[in-house]
C-alpha angles and dihedrals in degrees: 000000000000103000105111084057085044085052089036089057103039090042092050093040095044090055092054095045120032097087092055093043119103124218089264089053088045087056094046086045091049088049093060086046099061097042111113105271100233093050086050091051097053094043098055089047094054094245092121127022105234143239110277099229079060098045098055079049094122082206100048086048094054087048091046096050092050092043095051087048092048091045091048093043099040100036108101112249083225091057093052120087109235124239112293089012125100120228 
């Protein structure tokens, strides 16, 4: 479902970024962490538009962010409808 890449990419981010994070960082961060795993999932892949307690989340934008560019560098062009054409 999703959710070894969803522990793959917070792990990942979190490592990078927890010692230059501030206590309010460290809240925001604890926010994304306790969201319910598949919700987070579809949110940071764009499926579902999220909550908007959860999309002003400065962490969950950063994740986003890195999620949506993953998703777009590492997808297969053959895997991707074209333009006017349906998947």
């Amino acid at each position: 479902m999703g959710f070894l890449e969803l522990d793959l990419v917070l792990g990942k981010w979190v490592e990078e970024h927890i010692h230059s994070m501030d206590e309010n960082g460290i809240k925001a961060l604890d926010h994304v962490l306790d969201l319910e795993n598949p919700d987070l999932w579809k949110w940071l892949t764009a499926q579902e538009q999220p909550p908007e307690a959860v999309e002003i989340n400065p962490v969950f934008t950063a994740l986003h962010d890195k999620v949506v560019n993953n998703l777009n560098s590492h997808s297969a062009s053959e895997t991707r409808a074209m333009p006017g054409q349906h998947g």
